[in-house]
N, C-alpha and C positions, 0 to 999 in steps of 0.2 A: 482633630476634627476633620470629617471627611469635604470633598473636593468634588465638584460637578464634575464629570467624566466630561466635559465643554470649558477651550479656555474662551477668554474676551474675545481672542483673534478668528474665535472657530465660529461665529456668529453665522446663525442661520442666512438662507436668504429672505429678502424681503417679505417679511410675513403679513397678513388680512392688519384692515384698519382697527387692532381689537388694544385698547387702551386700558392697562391697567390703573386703578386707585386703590393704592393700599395704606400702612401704617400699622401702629398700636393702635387697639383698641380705645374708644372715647378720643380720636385724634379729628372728627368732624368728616372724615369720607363719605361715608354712606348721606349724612346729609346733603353734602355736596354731591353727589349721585341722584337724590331725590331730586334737587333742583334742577339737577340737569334735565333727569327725567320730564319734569314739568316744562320745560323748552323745547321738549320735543325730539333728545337726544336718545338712542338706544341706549338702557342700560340693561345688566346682571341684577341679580339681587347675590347678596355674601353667602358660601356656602356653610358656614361654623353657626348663624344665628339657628337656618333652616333646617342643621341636620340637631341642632339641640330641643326645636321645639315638636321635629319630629319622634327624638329619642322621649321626650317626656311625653309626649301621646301618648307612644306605644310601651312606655316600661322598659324600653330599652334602655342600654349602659354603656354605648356607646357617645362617651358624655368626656369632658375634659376634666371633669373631678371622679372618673373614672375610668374605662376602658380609652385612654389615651390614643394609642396606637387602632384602634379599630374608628375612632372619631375621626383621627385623620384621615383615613384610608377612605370613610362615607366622604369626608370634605375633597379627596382629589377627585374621586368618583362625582361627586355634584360639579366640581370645576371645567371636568375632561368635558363633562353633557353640556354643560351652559356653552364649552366650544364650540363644541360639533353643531349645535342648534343656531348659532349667533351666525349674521348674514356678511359673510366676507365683501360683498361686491357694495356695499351701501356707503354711508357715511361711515364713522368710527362710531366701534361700540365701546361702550366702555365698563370695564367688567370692576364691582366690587370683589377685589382681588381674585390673584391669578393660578395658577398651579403652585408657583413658585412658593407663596405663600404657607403652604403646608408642610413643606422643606422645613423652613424657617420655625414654625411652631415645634418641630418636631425635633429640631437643633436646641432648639428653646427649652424643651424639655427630659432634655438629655435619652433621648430615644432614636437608635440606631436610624439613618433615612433607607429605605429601600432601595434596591437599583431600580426595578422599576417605576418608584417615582422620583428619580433624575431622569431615565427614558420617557416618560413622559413632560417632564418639565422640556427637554428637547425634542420633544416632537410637539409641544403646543407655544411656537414662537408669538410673542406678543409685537407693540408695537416698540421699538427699541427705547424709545421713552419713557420707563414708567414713573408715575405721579403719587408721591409721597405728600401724607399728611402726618407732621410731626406732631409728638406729644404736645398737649395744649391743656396744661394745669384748669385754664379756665373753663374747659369741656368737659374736661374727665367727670364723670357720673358712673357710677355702681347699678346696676336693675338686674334682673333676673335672669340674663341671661350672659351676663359683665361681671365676675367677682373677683379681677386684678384687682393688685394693689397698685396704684400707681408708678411706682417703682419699676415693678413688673409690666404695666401697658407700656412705660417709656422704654424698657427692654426688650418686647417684642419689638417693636418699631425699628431699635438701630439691627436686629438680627435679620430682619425679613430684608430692611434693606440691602445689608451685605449680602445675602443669597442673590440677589435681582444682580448687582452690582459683579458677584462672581460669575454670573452666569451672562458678562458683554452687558445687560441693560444698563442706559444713562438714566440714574433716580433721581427727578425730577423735584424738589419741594415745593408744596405749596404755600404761598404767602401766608402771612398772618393775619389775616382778613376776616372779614365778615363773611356770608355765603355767598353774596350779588357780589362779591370782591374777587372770589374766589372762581363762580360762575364765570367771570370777564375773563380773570388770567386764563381759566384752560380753554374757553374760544378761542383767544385770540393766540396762543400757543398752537391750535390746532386748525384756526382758518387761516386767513390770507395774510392781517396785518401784521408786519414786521416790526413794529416801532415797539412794542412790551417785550416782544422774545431778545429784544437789542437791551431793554432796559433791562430784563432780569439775567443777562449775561448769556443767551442761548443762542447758537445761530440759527 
């Protein structure tokens, strides 16, 4: 298996307040993003749901139960814009998943990665924290545009995370909590108070 041309030690410098949240699919992110959303936090929207409901608009097949390698290529391509567009100087944004992400599907799916998207994955430095949300039996739901097996959403998850992990990021997990549980840990992970980052073992 190939190797980020980046080791841990080669870590960018200090890159924009931009906060990933990723996992497997059906692993409670994105809702945790919506809530955040509704407190007022910057977020992304995920680029895999957007380029599917775009590919069935338009009849296209650049789809993950087909043109594999072209789906990804839309999803880095929606990744890099939601960068370039997202406000470095602000609070943290927090992006439903990162470049890195499409690495990881594409490992997943035994399809060659690009060097161009490792150069990209190093030229769009996150925040060195990224925030995992682990498989969650009790979540996982199938819909129309979700047709893992659960086997498989728990697979993606530990693969994306090794990509983040090889590539210097600290993967973060999130508690097993409810959403308002969930909401609390990554404030207070990402504001002032010290006394949970102590309790969940983080400096």
């Amino acid at each position: 298996m190939e190797r980020p041309p980046a080791s841990r030690d080669a870590r960018p410098p200090l890159p924009p307040p931009f906060v990933v949240v990723t996992g497997g699919p059906g692993a409670g992110k994105t809702t945790l993003l919506d809530a955040l959303a509704r407190r007022g936090h910057p977020v992304t929207a995920e680029a895999g749901r957007a380029v599917i409901r775009e590919q069935r608009a338009s009849g296209g097949d650049a789809l993950p139960w087909a043109d594999r390698a072209r789906f990804a290529e839309l999803m880095a391509a929606r990744d890099t814009a939601a960068y370039a567009a997202a406000d470095r100087t602000g609070p943290p944004v927090f992006f439903d998943r990162g470049v890195h992400d499409t690495i990881g599907y594409l490992r997943l799916e035994g399809i060659p990665v690009p060097p161009a998207l490792h150069r990209a994955a190093r030229a769009h430095p996150y925040h060195p924290r990224v925030l995992f949300a682990p498989f969650r039996p009790d979540l996982y739901r199938l819909d129309a545009e979700r047709t893992q097996t659960p086997a498989v959403a728990r697979r993606t998850g530990e693969v994306i995370a090794a990509v983040y992990e090889e590539y210097g990021y600290e993967v973060v997990p999130l508690p097993c909590l409810g959403v308002a549980g969930r909401v609390a840990f990554v404030e207070e992970l990402f504001g002032a108070a010290p006394a949970l980052r102590r309790a969940c073992g983080l400096r």
